[in-house]
C-alpha positions as CSV (number, residue, x, y, z in Angstrom):
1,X,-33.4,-14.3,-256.9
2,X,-30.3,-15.4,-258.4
3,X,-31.3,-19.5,-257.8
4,X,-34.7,-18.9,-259.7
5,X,-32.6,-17.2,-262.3
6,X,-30.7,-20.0,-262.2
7,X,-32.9,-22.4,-262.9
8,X,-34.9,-20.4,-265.4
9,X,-31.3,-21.0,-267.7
10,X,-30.9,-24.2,-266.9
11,X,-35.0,-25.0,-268.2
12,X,-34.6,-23.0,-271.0
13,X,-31.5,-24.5,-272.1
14,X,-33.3,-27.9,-271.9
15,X,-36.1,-26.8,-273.8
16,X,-34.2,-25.8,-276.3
17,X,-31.6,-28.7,-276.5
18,X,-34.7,-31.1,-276.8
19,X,-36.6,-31.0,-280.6
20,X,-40.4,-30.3,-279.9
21,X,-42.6,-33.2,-281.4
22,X,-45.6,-32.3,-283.8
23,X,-47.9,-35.5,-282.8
24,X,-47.3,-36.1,-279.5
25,X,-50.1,-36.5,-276.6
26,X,-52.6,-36.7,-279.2
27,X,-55.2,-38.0,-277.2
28,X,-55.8,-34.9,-275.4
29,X,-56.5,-33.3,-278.5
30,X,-59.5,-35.9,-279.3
31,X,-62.0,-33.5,-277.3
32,X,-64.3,-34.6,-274.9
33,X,-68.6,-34.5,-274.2
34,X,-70.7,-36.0,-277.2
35,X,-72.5,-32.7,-277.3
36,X,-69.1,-31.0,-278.1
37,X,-68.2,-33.7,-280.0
38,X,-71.2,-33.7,-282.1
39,X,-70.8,-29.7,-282.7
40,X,-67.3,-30.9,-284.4
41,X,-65.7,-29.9,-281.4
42,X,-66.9,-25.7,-282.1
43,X,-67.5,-24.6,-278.2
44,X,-64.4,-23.0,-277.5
45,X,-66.2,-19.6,-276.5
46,X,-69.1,-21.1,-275.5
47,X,-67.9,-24.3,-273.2
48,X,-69.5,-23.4,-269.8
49,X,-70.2,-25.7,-268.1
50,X,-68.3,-28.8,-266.3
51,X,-66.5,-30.1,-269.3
52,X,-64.8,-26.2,-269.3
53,X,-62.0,-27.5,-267.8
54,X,-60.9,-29.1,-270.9
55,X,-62.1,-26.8,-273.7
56,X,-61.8,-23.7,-272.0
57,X,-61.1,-23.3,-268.3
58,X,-62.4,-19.5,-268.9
59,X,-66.0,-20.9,-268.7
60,X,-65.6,-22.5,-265.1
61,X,-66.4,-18.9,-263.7
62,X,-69.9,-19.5,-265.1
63,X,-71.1,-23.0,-263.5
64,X,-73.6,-22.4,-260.7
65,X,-73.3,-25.8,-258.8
66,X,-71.2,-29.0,-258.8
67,X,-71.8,-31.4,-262.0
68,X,-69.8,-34.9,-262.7
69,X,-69.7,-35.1,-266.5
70,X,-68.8,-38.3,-268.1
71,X,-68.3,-39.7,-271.5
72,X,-67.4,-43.4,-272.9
73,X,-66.7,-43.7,-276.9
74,X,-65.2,-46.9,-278.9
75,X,-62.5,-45.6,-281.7
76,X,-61.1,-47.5,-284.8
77,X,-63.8,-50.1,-284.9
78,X,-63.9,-50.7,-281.3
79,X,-60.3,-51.6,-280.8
80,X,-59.8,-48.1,-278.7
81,X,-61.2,-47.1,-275.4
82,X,-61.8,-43.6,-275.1
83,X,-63.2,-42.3,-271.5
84,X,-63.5,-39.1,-269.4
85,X,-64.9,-38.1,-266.3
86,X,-64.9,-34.9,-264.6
87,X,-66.0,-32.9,-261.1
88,X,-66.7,-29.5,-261.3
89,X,-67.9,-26.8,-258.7
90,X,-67.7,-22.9,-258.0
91,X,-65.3,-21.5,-255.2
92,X,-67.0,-18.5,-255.0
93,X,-69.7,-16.1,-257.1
94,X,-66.4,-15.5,-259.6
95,X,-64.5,-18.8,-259.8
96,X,-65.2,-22.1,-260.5
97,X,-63.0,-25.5,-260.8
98,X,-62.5,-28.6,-262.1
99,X,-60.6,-32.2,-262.0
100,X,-61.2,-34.3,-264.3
101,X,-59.5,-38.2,-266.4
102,X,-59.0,-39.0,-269.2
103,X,-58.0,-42.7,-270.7
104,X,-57.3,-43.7,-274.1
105,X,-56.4,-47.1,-274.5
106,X,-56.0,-50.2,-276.4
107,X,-56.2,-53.3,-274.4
108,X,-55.0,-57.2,-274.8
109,X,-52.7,-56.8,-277.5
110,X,-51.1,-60.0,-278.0
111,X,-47.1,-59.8,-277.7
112,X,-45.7,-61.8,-279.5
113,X,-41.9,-61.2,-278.8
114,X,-41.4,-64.7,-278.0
115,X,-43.8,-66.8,-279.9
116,X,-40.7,-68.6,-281.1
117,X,-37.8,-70.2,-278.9
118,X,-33.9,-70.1,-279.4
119,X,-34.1,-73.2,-281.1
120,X,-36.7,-71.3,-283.8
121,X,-39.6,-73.3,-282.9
122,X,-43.2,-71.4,-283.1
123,X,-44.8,-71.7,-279.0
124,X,-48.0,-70.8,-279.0
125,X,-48.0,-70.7,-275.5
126,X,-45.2,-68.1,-275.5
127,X,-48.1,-65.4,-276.7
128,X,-49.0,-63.0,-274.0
129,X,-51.3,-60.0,-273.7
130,X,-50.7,-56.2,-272.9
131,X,-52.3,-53.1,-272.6
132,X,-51.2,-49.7,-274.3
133,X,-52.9,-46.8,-272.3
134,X,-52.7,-43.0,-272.1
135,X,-53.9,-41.3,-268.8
136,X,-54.6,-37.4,-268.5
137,X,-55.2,-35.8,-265.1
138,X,-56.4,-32.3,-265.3
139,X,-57.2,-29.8,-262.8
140,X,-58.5,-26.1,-264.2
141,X,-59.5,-22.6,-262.3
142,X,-61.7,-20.4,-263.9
143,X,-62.3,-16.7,-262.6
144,X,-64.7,-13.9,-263.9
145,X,-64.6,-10.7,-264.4
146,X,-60.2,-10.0,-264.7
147,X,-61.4,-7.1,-266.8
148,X,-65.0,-5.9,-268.3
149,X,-66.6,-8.9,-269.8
150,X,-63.3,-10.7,-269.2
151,X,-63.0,-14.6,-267.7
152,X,-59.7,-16.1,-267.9
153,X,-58.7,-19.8,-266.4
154,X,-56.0,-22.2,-266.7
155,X,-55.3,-25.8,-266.6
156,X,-52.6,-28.2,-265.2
157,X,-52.3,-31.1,-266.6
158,X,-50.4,-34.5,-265.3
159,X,-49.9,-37.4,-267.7
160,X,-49.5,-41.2,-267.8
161,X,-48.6,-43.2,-270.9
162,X,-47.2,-47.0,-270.7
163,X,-46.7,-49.5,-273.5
164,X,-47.5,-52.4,-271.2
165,X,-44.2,-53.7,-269.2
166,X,-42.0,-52.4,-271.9
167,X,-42.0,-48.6,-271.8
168,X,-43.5,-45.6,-269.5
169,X,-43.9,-42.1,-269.9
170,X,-44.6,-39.1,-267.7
171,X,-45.7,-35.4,-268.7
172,X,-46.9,-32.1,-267.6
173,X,-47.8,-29.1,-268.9
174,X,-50.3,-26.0,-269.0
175,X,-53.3,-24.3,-270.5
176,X,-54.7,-21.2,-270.2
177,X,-57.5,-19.9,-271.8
178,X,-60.0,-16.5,-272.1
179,X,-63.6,-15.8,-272.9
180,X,-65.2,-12.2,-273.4
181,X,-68.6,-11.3,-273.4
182,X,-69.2,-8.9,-276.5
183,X,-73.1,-7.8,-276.4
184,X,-74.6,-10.7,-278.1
185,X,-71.5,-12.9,-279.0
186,X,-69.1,-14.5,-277.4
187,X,-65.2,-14.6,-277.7
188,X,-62.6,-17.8,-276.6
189,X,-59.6,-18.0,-277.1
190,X,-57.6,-21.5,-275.8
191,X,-53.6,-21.6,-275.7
192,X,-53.4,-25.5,-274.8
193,X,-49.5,-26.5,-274.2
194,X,-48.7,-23.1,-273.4
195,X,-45.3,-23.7,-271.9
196,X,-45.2,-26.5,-274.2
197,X,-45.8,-30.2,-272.3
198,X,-42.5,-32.0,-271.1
199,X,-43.1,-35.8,-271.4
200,X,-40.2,-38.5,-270.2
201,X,-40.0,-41.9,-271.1
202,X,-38.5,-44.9,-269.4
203,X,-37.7,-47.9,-271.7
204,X,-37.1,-51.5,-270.3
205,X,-34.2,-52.1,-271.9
206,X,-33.9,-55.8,-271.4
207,X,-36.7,-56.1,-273.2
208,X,-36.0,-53.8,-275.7
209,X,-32.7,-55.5,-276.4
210,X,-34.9,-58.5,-277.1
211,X,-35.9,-56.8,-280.1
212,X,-33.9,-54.8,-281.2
213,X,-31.7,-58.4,-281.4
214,X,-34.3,-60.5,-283.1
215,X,-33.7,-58.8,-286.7
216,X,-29.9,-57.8,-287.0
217,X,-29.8,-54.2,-288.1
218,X,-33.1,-53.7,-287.4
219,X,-35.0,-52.3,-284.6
220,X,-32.1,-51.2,-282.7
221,X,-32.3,-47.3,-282.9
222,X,-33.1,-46.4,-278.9
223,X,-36.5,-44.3,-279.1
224,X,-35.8,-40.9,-277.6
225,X,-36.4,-40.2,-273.8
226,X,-38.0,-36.5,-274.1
227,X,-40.6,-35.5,-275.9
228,X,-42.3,-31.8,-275.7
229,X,-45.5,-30.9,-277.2
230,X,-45.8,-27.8,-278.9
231,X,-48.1,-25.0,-278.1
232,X,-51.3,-25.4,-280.1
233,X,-53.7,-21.9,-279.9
234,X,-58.1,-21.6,-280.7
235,X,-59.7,-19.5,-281.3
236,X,-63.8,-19.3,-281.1
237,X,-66.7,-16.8,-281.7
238,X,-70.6,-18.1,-281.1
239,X,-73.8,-16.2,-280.6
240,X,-77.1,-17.5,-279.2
241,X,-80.4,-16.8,-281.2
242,X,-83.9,-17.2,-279.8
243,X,-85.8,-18.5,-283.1
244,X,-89.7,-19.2,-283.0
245,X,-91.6,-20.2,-279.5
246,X,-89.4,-22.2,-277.9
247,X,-86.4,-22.6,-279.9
248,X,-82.4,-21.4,-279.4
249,X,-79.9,-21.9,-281.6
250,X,-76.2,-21.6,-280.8
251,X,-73.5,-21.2,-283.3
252,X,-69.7,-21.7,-283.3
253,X,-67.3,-21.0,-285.6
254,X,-63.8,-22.0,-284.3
255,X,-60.3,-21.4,-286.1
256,X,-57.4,-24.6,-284.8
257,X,-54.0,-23.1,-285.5
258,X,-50.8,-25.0,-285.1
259,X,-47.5,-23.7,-285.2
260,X,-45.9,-25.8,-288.3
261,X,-47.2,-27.1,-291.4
262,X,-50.3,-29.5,-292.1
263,X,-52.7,-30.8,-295.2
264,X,-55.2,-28.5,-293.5
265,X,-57.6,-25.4,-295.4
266,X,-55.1,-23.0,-294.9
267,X,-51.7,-23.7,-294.8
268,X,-48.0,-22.4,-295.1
269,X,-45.1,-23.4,-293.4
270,X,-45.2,-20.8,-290.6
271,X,-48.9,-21.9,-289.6
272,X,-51.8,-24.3,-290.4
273,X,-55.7,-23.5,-289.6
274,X,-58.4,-26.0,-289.9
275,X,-61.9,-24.3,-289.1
276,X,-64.8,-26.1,-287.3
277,X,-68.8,-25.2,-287.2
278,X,-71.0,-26.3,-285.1
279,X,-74.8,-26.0,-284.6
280,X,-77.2,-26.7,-281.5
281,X,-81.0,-26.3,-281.8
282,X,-82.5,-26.6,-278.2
283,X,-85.7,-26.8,-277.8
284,X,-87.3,-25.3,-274.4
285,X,-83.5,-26.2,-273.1
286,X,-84.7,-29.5,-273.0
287,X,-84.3,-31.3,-275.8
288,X,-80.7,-31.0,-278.7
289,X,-80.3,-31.9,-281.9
290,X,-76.4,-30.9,-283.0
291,X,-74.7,-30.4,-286.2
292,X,-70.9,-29.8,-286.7
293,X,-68.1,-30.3,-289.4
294,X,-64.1,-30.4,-288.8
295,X,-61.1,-31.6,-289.7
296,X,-60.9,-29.9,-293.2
297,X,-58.0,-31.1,-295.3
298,X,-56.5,-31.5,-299.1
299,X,-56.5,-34.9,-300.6
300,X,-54.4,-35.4,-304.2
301,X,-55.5,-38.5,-306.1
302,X,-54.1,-38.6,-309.5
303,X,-53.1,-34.9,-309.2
304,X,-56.6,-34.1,-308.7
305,X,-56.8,-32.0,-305.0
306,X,-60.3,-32.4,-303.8
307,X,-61.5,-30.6,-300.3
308,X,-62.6,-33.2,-297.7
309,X,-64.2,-32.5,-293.7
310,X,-65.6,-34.8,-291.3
311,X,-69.4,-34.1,-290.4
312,X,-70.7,-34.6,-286.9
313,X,-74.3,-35.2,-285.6
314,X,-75.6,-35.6,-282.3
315,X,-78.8,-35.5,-279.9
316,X,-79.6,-34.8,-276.3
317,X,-81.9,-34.6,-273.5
318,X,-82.7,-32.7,-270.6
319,X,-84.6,-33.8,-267.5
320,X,-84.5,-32.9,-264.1
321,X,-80.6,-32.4,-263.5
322,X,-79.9,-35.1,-265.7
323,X,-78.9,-34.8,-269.3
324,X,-78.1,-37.6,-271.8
325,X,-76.1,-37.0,-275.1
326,X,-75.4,-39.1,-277.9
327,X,-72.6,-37.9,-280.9
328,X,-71.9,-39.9,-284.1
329,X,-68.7,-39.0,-285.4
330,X,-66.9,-38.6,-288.7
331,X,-70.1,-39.5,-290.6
332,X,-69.7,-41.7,-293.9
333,X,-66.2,-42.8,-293.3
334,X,-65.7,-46.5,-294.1
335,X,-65.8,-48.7,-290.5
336,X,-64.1,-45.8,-288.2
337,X,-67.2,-43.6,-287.5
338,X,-67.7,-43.5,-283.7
339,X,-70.6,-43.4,-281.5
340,X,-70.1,-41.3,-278.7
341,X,-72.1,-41.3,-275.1
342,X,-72.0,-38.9,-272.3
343,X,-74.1,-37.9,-269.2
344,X,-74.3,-34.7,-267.1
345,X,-75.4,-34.7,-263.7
346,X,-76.1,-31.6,-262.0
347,X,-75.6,-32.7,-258.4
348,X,-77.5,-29.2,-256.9
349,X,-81.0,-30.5,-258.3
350,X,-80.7,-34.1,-256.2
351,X,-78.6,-31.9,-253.1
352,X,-81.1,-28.6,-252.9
353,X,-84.3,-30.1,-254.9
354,X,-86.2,-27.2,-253.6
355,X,-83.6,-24.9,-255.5
């Protein structure tokens, strides 16, 4: 007892003797699945299926076989790679789990470090190429009924980063999140960094001497070796209608709260919220058509504030275990919209066919 209290000090103490970054792991914040994507990421309470493990493990208790979700998107006009894949399958009647990747990368960047010599002659041939990647491992348990209603499920998540040759980076850190089952509605709630995510970094230093040497006075500030994320909390509600015939619609409303302060809807220096909504028409289950808007913030141009959101769109289909979904992103902006695929197979249907 005495060695775990121990160490408990001793992680404290170097949680708080490191300063917690705002922006860091970002790309775990992105969101995952064009049909969440195209709801402006609004499925916190209702996420149940395979991609759970990301937006809310809580809803892995509900999956009723094993599905392999995955998603490719392009980001700032093609120049980023955005992919995930997951596996997800129930333990038992009550628990379900997950593992699933993610990558975020930029690929041959040309470094050009040494395009010129020690004699300042330009080398073409000095120009080489590099990759800048991020890499998220996640693995999530989900289990029903902790109280009345209640699902609860939590997340561990390993990460990767490396700026080609010249820097590395390793995390990990924790999720946990909770759905509830109100009559007709349905509660999340998703605390993603919960212990906060501990990332260390590894810098070449040869090569950043190289730099920080090619400008005097310049470049020569060493970029700090631990970074944590802060705790970031949502919090969903959504209901399910049955409309005419064949028609459902499901609607999200989802509240994003971060611990500082941000150009979002609401604001102060304790916390920022920025809202999402999202809409899916389905029609016989079969066929989606999705509508969403998110990222709410204040923009001042020539002291004029003016309200701006992204909107969301998307489509999907439904056929014999198989469903295809298709998101377009951040509608109207100029050149960094983003089309968004993603396919979910529900392995059950080609394993028990009869089922």
């Amino acid at each position: 007892m005495s060695k775990f209290l121990g160490f408990f000090l001793l992680w404290a103490q170097l949680i708080l003797a490191q300063t917690g970054r705002h922006y860091a792991n970002e790309f775990l914040n992105i969101g995952v699945d064009a049909a969440a994507l195209g709801m402006g990421n609004a499925v916190i309470a209702s996420s149940q299926n395979g991609t759970a493990g990301y937006w809310n493990p809580a809803g892995l208790s509900q999956i009723s076989g094993q599905q392999i979700n995955l998603m490719h998107a392009a980001y700032f006009a093609n120049i980023a790679q955005y992919d995930y894949m997951s596996y997800a399958k129930p333990i038992n009647k009550e628990m379900g789990m997950s593992l699933s990747l993610i990558r975020f990368g930029v690929d041959n960047i040309m470094n050009t470090s040494q395009l010129i010599d020690d004699q300042g002659n330009i080398n073409y041939d000095r120009i080489t190429y590099f990759s800048a990647a991020d890499y998220g491992i996640i693995l999530s348990l989900g289990k029903q009924n902790i109280l009345k209603n209640l699902s609860a499920g939590a997340s561990a998540k390993i990460i990767y980063r490396h700026i080609g040759d010249f820097a590395s980076g390793y995390g990990f850190g924790f999720d946990i999140g909770l759905q509830y089952q109100l009559r007709k509605w349905q509660l999340g709630v998703m605390l993603r960094d919960a212990t906060t995510t501990f990332s260390y970094w590894t810098v070449d230093q040869n090569t950043f001497q190289a730099i920080a040497d090619a400008i005097p006075g310049q470049n020569n500030t060493s970029p700090k070796a631990v970074e944590l994320s802060l705790p970031k909390m949502q919090l969903g509600i959504a209901r399910h209608f049955q409309l005419k015939k064949n028609w459902q619609l499901l609607t999200e409303l989802d509240f994003n709260a971060r611990f500082f302060q941000m150009n979002t809807l609401i604001s102060s220096k304790a916390i920022s919220i920025d809202p999402s909504l999202g809409l899916n028409f389905s029609y016989n289950k079969m066929a989606f058509i999705r509508l969403g808007i998110n990222n709410f913030r204040k923009e001042i141009s020539f002291d004029t504030e003016s309200l701006k959101f992204q909107p969301n769109a998307g489509l999907g289909f439904r056929y014999k275990g198989l469903q295809l979904d298709y998101a377009l992103t951040n509608i109207g902006s100029n050149n960094f919209f983003s089309h968004v695929f993603s396919l979910q197979i529900d392995l059950e249907h080609f394993i028990n066919p009869g089922n």
